[in-house]
C-alpha positions in Angstrom: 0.0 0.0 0.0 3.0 2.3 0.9 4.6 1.9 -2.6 1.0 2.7 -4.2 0.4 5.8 -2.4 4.2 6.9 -3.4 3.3 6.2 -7.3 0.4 8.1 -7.3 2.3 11.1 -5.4 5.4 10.8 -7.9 2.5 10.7 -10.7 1.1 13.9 -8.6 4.1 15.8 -8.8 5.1 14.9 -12.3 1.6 16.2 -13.7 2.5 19.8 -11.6 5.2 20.3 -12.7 4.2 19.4 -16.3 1.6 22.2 -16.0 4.1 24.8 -14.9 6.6 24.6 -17.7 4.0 24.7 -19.9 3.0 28.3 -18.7 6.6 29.3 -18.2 8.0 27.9 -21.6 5.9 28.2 -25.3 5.0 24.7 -26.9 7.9 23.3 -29.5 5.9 24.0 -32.1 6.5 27.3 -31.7 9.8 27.8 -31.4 12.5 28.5 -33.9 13.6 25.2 -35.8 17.2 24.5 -36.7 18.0 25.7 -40.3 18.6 22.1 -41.2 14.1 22.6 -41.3 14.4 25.6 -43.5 10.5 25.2 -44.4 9.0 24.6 -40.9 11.2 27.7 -39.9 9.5 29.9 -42.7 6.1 30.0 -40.9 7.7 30.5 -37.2 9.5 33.4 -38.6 6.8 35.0 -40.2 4.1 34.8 -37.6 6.2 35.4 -34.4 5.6 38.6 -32.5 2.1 40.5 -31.5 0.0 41.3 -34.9 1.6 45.0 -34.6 5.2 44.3 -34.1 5.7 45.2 -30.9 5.5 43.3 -27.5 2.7 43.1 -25.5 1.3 46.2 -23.8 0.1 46.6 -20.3 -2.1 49.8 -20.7 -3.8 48.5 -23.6 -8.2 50.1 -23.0 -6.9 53.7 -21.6 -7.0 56.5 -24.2 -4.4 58.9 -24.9 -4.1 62.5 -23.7 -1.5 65.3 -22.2 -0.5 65.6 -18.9 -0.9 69.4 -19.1 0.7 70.4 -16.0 3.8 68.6 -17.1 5.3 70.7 -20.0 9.0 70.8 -19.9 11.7 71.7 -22.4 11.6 69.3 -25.0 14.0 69.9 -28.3 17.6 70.9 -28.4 18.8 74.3 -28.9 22.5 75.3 -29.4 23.7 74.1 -26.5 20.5 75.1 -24.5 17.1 73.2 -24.4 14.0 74.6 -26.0 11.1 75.0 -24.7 7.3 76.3 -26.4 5.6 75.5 -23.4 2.1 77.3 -22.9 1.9 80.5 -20.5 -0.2 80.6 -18.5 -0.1 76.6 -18.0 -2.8 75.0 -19.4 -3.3 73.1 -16.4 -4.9 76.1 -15.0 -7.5 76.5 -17.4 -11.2 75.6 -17.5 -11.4 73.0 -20.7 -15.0 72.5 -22.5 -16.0 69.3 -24.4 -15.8 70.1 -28.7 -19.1 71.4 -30.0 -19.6 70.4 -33.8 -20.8 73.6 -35.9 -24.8 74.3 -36.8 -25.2 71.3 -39.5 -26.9 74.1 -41.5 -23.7 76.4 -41.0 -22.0 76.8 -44.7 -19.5 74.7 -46.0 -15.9 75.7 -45.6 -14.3 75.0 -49.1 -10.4 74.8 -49.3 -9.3 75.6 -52.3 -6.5 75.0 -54.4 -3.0 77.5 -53.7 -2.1 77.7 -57.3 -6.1 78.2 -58.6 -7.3 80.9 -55.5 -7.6 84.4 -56.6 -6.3 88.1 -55.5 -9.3 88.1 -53.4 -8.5 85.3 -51.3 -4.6 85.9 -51.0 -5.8 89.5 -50.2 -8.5 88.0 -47.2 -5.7 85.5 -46.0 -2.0 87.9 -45.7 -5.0 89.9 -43.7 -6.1 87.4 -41.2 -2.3 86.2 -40.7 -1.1 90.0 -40.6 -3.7 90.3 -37.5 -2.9 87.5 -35.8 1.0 88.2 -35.9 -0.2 91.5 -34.5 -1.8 89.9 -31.4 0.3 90.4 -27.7 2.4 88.0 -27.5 0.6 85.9 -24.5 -2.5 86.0 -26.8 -3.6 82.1 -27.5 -4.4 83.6 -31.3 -0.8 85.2 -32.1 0.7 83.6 -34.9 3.9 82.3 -33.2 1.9 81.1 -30.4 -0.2 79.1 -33.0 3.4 77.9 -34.0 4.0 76.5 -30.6 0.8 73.8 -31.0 3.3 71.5 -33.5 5.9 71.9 -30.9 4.4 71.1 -28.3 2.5 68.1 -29.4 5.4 67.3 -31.5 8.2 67.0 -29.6 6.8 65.1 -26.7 6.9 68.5 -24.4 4.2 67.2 -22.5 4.0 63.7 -20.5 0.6 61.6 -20.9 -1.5 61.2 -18.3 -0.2 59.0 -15.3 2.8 58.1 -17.1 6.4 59.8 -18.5 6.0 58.4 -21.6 5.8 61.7 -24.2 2.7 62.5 -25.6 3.3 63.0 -29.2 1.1 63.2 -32.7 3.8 62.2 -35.1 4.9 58.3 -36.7 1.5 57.0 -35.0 -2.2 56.5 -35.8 -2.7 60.1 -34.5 -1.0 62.1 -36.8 -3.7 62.5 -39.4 -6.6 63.3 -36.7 -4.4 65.1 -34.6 -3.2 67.7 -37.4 -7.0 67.8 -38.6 -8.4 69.3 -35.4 -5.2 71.7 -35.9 -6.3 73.1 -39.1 -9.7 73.3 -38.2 -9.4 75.8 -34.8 -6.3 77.4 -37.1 -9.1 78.4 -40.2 -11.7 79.0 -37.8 -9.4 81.8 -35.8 -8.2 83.0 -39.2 -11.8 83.8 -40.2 -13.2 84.9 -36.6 -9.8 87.8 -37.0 -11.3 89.3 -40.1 -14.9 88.4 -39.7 -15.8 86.2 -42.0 -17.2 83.0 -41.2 -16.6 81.0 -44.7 -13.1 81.5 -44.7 -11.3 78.7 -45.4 -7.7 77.5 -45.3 -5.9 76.9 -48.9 -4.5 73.3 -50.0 -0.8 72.9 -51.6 -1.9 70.5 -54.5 1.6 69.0 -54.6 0.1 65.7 -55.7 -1.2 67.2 -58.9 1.1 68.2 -61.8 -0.4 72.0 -61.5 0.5 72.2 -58.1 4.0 70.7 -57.8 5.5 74.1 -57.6 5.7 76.0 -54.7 3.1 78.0 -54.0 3.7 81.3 -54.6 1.3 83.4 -52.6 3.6 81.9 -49.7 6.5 83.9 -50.9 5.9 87.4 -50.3 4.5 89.8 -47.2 3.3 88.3 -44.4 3.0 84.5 -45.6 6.8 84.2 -46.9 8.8 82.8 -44.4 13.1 83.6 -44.9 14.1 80.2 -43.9 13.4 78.3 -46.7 15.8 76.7 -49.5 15.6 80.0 -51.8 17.7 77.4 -54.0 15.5 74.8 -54.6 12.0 76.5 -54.4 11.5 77.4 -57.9 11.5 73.8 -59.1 9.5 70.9 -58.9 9.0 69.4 -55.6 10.4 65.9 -55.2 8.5 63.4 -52.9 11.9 61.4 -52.9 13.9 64.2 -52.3 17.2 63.4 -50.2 19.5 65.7 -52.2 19.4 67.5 -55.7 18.9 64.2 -57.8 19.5 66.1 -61.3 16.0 65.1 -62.7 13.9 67.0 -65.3 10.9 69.0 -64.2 8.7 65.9 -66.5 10.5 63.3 -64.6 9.7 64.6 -61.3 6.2 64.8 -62.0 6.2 61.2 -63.0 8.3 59.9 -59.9 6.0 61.6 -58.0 2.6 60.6 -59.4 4.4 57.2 -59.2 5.3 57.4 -55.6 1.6 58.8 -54.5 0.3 56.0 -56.1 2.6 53.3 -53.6 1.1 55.2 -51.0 -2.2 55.9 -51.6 -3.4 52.4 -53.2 -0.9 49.5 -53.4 0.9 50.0 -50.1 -2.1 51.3 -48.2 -4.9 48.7 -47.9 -5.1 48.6 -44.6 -5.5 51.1 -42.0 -2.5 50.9 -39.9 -0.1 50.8 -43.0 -1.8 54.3 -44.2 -3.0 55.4 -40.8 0.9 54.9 -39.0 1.7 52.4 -36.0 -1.1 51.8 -33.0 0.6 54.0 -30.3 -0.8 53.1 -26.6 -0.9 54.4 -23.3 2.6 54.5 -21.5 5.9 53.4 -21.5 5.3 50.2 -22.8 2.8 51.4 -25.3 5.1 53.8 -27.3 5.5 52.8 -31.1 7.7 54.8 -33.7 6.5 54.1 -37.4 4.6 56.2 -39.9 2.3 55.6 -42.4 2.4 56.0 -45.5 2.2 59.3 -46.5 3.6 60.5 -43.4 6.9 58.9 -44.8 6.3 60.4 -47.8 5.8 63.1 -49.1 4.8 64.7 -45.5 8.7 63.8 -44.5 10.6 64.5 -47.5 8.3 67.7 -48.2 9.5 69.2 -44.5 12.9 68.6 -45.6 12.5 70.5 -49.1 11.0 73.4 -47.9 13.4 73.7 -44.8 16.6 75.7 -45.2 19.5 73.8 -45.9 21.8 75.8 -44.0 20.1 75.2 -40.6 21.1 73.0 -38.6 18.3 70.6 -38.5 17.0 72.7 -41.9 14.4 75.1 -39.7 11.8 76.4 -40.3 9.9 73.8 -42.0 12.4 71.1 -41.5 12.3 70.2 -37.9 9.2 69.5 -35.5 9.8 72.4 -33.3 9.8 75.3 -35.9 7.6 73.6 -38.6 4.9 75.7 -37.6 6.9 79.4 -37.8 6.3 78.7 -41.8 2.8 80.0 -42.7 3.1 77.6 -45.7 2.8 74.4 -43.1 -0.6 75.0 -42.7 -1.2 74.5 -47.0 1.1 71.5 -46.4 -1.1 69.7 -44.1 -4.2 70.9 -45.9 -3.5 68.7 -48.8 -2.0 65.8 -46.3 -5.5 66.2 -44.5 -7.3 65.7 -48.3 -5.2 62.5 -48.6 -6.6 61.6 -45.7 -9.8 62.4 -46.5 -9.3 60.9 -50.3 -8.1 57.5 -48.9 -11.6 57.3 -46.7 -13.9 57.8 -49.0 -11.6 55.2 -51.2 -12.6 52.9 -48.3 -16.4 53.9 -48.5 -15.5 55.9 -45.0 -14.9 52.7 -43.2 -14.2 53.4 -39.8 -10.1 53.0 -39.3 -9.9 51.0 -36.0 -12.7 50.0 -33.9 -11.1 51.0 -31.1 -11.9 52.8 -27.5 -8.5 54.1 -26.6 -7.7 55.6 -30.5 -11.3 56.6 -30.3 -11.3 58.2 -27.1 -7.7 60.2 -27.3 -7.8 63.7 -27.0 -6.4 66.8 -27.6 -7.1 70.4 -26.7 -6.9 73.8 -28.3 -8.5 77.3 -28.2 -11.2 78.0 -30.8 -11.6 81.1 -32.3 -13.8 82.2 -29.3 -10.9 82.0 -26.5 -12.4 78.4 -25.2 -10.1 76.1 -24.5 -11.9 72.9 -25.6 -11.0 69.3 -25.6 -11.6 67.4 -28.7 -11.4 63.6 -29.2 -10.4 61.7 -32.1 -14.0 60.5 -32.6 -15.0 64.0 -33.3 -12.7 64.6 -36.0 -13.4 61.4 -38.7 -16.1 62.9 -40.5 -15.6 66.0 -42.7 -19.1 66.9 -43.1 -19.9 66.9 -39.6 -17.1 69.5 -39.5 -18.3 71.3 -42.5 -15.1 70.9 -44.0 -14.8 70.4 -47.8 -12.0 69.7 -50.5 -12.1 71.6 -54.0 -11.9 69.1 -56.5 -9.1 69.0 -58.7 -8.9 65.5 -59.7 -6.6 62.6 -58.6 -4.2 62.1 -61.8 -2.2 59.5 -59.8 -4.5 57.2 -59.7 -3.7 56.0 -63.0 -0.3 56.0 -62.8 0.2 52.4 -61.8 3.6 51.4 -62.4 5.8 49.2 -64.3 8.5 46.7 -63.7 11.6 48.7 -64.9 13.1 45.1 -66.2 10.7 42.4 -67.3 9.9 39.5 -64.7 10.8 36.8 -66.7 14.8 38.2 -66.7 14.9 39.3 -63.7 13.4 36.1 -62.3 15.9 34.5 -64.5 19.0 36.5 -62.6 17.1 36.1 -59.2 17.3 32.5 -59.7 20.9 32.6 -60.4 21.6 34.3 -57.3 19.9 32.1 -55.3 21.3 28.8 -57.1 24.6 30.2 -55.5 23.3 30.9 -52.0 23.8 34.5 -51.8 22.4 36.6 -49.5 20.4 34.4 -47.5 19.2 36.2 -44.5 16.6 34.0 -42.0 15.0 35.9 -39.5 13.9 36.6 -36.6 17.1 38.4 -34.4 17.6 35.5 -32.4 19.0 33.6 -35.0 22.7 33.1 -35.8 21.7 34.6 -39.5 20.6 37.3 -38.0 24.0 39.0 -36.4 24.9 39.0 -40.5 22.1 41.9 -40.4 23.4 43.4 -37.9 27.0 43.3 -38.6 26.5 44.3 -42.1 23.0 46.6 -41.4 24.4 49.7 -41.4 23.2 51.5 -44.4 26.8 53.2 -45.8 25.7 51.7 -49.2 22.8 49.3 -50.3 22.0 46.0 -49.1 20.5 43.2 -50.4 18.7 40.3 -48.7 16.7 37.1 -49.3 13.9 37.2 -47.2 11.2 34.0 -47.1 7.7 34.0 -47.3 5.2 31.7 -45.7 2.6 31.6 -48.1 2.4 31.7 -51.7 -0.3 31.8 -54.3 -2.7 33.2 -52.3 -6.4 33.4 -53.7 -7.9 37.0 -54.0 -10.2 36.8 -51.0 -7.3 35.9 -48.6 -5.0 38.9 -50.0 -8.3 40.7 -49.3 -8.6 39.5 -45.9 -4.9 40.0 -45.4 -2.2 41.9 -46.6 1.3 40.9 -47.4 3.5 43.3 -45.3 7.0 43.6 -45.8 8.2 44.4 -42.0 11.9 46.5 -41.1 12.2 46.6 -38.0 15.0 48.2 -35.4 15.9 51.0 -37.4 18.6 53.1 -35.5 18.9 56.3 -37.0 21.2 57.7 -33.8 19.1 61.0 -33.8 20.6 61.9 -37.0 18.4 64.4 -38.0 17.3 63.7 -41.6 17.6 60.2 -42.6 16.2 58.3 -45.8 16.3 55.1 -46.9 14.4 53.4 -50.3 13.3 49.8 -50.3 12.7 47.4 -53.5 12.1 44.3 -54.2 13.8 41.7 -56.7 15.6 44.7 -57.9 18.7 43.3 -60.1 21.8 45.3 -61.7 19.5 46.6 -64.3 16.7 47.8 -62.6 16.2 51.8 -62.6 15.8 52.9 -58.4 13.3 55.1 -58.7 9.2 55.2 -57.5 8.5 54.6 -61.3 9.8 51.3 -61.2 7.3 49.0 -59.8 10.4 47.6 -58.0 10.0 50.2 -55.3 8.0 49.7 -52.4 8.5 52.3 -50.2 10.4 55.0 -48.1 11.8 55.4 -44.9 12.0 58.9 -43.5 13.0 60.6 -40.9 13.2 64.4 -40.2 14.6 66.0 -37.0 12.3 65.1 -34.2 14.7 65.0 -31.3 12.3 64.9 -27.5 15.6 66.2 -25.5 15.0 66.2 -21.9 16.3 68.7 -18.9 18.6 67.0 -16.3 17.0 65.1 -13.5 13.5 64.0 -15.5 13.0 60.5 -15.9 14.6 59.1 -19.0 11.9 58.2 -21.6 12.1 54.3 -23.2 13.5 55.1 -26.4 11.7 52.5 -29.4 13.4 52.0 -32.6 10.9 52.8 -35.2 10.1 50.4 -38.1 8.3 49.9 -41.0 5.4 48.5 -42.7 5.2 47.8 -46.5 1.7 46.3 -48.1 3.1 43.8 -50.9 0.2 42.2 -52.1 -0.5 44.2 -55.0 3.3 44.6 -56.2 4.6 40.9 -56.2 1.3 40.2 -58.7 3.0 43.1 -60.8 6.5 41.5 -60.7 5.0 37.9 -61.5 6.2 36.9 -57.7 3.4 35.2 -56.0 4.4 32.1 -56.6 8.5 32.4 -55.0 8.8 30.6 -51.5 11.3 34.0 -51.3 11.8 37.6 -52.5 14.9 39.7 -52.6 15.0 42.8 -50.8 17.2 46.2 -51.1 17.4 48.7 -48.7 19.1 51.8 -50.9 20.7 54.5 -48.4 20.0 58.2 -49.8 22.3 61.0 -50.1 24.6 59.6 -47.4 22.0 60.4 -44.9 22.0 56.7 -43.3 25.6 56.2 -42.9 25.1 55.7 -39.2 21.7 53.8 -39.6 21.4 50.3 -38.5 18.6 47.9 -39.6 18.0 44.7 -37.2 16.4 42.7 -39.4 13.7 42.2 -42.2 10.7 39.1 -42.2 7.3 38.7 -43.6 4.1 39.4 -41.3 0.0 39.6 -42.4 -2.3 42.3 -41.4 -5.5 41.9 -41.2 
């Protein structure tokens, strides 16, 4: 009986601790197999990791908002720290809930910069003029206006229980965020000359008639003298990194090319157009654009900015972007993206989601309120009585074109991979993956062989999911402007530009430096990455059918010689 009762207490023990290795160690079949199982490692690669990239997040079901009694210094200066924070504190201040206009209110039409008339220049340098007129303290003088996009920009304020920066930029609340912007900015700008249609203008730089720089922006009261006088008379390049040496014609195409990536092929779903899903605290913070915050909103700061400043101010850093009266015509027409791509989507809501639902901001309307505003409040135009002029969408039909047909460079891909080269498995902890990382710095391109788990998927699952080509750990070291273009089965012959259906996207990064005063709590820094929707461009290159796909990372201008990439893999979004 005594040997009995010890059996079943071994056989008691065993089965315990069974259970707790199970919780304290994943099954095998998800773990990494040895590269001797090249296949079986495929999937693990590709679907290890939350659905977003990042690990998991404790604060996940709290909206996002300021701490507005902690605004501190928040962007370097010289030697000095800046600071744009708010006087009086805003802390101090009675805040109201956002009021949506009289539904039977007109209208607000923004037009057009290169089609408005003398009327409306004439009604606009007038409402600026007063505004730069205003005391200094005033919440409606102009460079106090300028502050909002440092403040929110720079991470000058905490969140809400936490020291993690509140910030609007490389996140899905960039677009809503600069949306209630504009709409207290046109709404002040009309109250100051009394007239309650006024409306802000759009720079139409993704149409061929508005590619130029504006001019109504270059004289009186709306020119701004730090600008590159140099390079505003030509074209504006949405893949600008330096003076590429192209024709006026083949900018225009480049850049209908490259608003097509980001607009159609490379946005199907919302986080790869909206930016990365940016939570409450520490934990929650997330550093990744979408796609037409990488470009042209990035490269299109850069251009305008003066090159002879040291992070290219006005327009080219965070915390002056807002001194340039022309930022507001910049975000206009980023805001009509935004507002193109939903109604491209029928006006499906983005995310079904509390906490991005729920996130606030706060301003002070053009009646000296100082009102809180949600993200909810903010996704439907009319409600806003906000409207676009229609100028057409010429990009649209500008799908591109492999640059060297898919049947040679299939043939040349296959070569290279007969002779093993470049073979890159994923993720970091692998031994393959310290060849990355030793060779990831971006001095000059790099090519890699990444592997996908699925192939020859039917319409309805590309539908359900996307193909999304994930970079992730990308290291800029603060380096102010940064750029980096990314193709795919690009060979020796293939032209690297957006025309070439090659190219998948852009990494950018303009000056965005949170600097924090001595004795704060040092804020978690997170490597940004990014997202890349596939689906559409390996159908064009004839690739749905390869187990694998090479992929280029091509530095720019020497502005990613001190980048570093951790490593590359496939992931689905749903």
């Amino acid at each position: 009986m005594a040997k009995q009762w010890l059996l079943l207490l071994l056989l008691l023990l065993h089965l315990v601790a069974t259970l707790c290795l199970s919780k304290q160690f994943p099954p095998v079949s998800n773990l990494l197999l040895p590269s001797s199982s090249p296949a079986t490692a495929r999937v693990a690669i590709a679907d290890s990791g939350a659905e977003d990239g990042s690990s998991e997040i404790k604060n996940r079901g709290i909206p996002l908002k300021a701490n507005l009694s902690s605004c501190h210094p928040s962007y370097p200066s010289g030697d000095q720290i800046g600071s744009c924070c708010p006087t009086p504190a805003w802390s101090e201040l009675e805040i109201i809930d956002f009021q949506f206009p009289d539904p039977s209110s007109p209208i607000r039409v923004r037009r057009a910069a290169h089609l408005v008339d003398e009327e409306y220049k004439a009604k606009y340098e007038k409402a600026v003029a007063i505004m730069k007129e205003l005391p200094l303290d005033h919440p409606h003088n102009f460079w106090r206006q300028a502050d909002l996009h440092c403040i929110y920009c720079t991470g000058a304020f905490d969140q809400v229980n936490s020291t993690a920066p509140f910030k609007t930029h490389h996140s899905w609340l960039f677009f809503p965020w600069h949306r209630a912007l504009l709409y207290f900015h046109e709404r002040i700008l009309g109250k100051l000359i009394g007239d309650d249609n006024f409306a802000l203008t759009f720079w139409s730089w993704d149409h061929p008639d508005g590619m130029h720089f504006p001019t109504m922006f270059t004289k009186g009261v709306l020119n701004d003298t730090e600008r590159d006088a140099i390079r505003l008379p030509t074209v504006v390049d949405f893949n600008y990194h330096e003076d590429r040496g192209l024709t006026d014609g083949e900018l225009v195409l480049d850049n209908l090319a490259l608003m097509y990536h980001h607009m159609v092929s490379g946005a199907k779903k919302a986080e790869l157009f909206m930016g990365c899903k940016l939570r409450s605290g520490v934990d929650g913070d997330c550093d990744s654009g979408g796609t037409i915050e990488e470009s042209p909103h990035n490269p299109m700061h850069g251009w305008v900015g003066d090159r002879n400043n040291p992070v290219k101010e006005d327009m080219g850093a965070f915390h002056s972007a807002g001194r340039d009266p022309v930022l507001y015509a910049h975000h206009s027409n980023i805001d009509r993206m935004w507002a193109t791509w939903q109604k491209m989507r029928n006006n499906e809501l983005e995310f079904d989601n509390e906490e991005w639902l729920n996130s606030e901001f706060t301003f002070f309307d053009e009646n000296l309120q100082f009102v809180r505003i949600r993200v909810r409040d903010v996704l439907n135009m009319s409600k806003l009585r906000i409207d676009y002029q229609d100028i057409g969408l010429p990009w649209l039909d500008t799908r591109p074109q492999p640059s060297v047909p898919p049947e040679i460079a299939r043939s040349i891909l296959k070569k290279r991979h007969d002779h093993n080269e470049g073979i890159l498995r994923m993720p970091s902890e692998t031994a393959e993956a310290h060849k990355l990382q030793r060779n990831g710095r971006l001095e000059k391109s790099i090519t890699i062989r990444v592997q996908r788990p699925r192939i020859n998927r039917t319409q309805e699952a590309k539908h359900k999911e996307e193909e999304v080509l994930f970079i992730y750990g990308i290291d800029t070291k603060r380096s102010g402007f940064v750029k980096f273009d990314v193709f795919i089965n690009a060979v020796e012959e293939t032209v690297l530009v957006p025309q070439s259906r090659e190219f998948v996207g852009t990494f950018t990064n303009i000056d965005n430096s949170c600097t924090n005063p001595k004795g704060r709590m040092e804020k978690k820094k997170v490597k940004p990455h990014l997202k890349l929707g596939i689906s559409e461009l390996l159908e064009d290159l004839q690739a749905e059918g390869d187990d694998n796909i090479w992929v280029t990372l091509v530095p720019r201008g020497g502005t990613a010689i001190n980048t570093t990439v951790e490593g590359i893999r496939i992931m689905y979004m749903k």
